[in-house]
TORSETOR-338702 format. One record per atom (N, C-alpha, C, O): x, y, z. Coordinates in steps of 0.05 Angstrom, whole numbers, plus 5000, padded with zeros to 4 digits. Layout:
XYZ
...
***
This chain:
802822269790
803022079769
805722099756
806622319749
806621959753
808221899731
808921969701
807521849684
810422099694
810922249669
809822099650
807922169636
811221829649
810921659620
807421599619
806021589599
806721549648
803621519658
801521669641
799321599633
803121939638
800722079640
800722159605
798622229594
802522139593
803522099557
801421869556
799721879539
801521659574
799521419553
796221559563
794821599544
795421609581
792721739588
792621969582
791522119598
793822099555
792822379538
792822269517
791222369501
794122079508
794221909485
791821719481
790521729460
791121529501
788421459489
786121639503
784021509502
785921869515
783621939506
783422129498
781622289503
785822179479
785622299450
785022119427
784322199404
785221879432
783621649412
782421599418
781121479401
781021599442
778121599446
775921809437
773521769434
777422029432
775122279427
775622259396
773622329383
777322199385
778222109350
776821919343
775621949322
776421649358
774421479342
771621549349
769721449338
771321789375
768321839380
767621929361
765421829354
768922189339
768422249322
767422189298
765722299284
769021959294
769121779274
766321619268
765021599247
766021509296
763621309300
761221529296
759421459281
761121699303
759121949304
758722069270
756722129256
761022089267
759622149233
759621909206
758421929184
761521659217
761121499197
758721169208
757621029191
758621129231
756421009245
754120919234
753221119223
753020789230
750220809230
748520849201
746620719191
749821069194
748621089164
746521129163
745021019147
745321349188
742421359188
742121579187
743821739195
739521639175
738421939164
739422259177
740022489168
739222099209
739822329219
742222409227
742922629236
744122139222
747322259218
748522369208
750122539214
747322229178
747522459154
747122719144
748022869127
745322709163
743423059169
745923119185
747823169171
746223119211
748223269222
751123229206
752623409211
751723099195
753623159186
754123369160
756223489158
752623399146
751723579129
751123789138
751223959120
750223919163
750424039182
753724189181
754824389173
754523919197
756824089208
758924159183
760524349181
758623949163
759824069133
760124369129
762224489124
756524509134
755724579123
756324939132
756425149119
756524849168
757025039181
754725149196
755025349210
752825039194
750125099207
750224949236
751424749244
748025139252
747325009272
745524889280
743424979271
745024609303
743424419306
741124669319
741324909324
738524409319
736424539327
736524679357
735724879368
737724469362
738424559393
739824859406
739624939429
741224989383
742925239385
741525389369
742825579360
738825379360
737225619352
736525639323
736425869313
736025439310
734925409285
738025389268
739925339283
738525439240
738925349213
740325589208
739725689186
742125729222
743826009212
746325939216
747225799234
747426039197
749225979184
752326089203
752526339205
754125939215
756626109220
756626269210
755126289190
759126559220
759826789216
762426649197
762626729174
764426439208
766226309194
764926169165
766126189143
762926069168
762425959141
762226149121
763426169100
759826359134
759926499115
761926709097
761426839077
764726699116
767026859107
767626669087
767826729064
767926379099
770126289072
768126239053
769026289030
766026179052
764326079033
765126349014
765926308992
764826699026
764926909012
768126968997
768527098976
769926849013
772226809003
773626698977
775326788960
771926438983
771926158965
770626398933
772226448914
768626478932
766426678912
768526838902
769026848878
770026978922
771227208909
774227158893
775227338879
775426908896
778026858885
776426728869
776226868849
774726478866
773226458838
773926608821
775426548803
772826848826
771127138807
774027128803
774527018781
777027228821
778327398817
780527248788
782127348772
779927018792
781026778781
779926778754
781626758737
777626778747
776026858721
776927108711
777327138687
777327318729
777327588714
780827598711
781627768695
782627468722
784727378710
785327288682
786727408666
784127088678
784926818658
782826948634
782726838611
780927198640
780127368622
781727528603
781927528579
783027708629
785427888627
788127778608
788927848586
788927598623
791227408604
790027318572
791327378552
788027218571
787227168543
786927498527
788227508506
785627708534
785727908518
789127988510
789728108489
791027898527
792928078524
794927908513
797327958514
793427628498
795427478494
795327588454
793227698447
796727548439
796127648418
795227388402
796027178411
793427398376
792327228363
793427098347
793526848347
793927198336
796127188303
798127338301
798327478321
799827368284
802327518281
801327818266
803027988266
799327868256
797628148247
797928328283
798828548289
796628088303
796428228329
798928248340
799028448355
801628108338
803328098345
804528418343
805328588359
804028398311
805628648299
805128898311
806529088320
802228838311
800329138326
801429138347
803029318347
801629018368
802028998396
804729218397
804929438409
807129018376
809529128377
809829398369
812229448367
808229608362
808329808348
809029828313
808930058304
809529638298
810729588287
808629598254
806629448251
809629808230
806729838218
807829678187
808729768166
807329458194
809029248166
806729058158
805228978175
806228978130
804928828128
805528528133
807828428132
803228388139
804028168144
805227988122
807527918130
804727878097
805427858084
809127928073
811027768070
809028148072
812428208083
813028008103
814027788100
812228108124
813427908147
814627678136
816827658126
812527468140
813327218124
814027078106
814026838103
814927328088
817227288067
818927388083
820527198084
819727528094
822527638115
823627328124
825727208119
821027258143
822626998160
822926788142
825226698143
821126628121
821826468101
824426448092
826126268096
824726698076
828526748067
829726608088
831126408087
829026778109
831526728132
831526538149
833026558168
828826198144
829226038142
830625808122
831925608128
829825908094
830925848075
835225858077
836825668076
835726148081
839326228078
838726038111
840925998121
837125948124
839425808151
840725568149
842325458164
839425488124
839225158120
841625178103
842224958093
842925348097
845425258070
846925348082
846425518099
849525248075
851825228088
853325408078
855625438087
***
């Protein structure tokens, strides 16, 4: 066969097996398409391959998917404790043993002297 020949006969029936697909899970709209498709969503296998158990793949990422959740929560946990509250927490944080009150007469002034020329 012919080079350019054989580019168009991998090409459509690679669109052939693309719209088989297609027609196979969007088709019909009938109960039991929907079932298998939820199926193969889902990662499970048809009746035909031995009942309703679950891939070894599904169940990795599904456990994957769980554990960056978690890790992602116990992050955005972490970041909020260590973020400080107020300038009382600020001070603490900084080592720093001043009252607050001081403070904000400190920066006041030294908003006040920025403003005059």
């Amino acid at each position: 066969m012919d080079g350019n020949l054989m580019i168009y006969v991998v090409g459509g029936l690679a669109f052939l097996a693309l719209a088989g697909l297609g027609l196979a899970f969007t088709g019909g709209e009938s109960d039991v398409a929907v079932k298998r498709a939820r199926q193969i969503k889902e990662g499970k296998k048809g009746k035909g391959r031995g009942g309703p158990e679950t891939d070894s793949n599904s169940q990795r990422r599904r456990q994957t998917q769980q554990m960056l959740k978690k890790l992602r929560q116990q992050d955005a946990a972490r970041r909020k404790s260590l973020m400080p509250q107020d300038i009382k927490a600020k001070l603490t944080q900084a080592g720093l043993d001043v009252k607050t009150g001081n403070v904000l007469a400190i920066l006041g002034r030294a908003g006040r002297d920025a403003g005059r020329p």
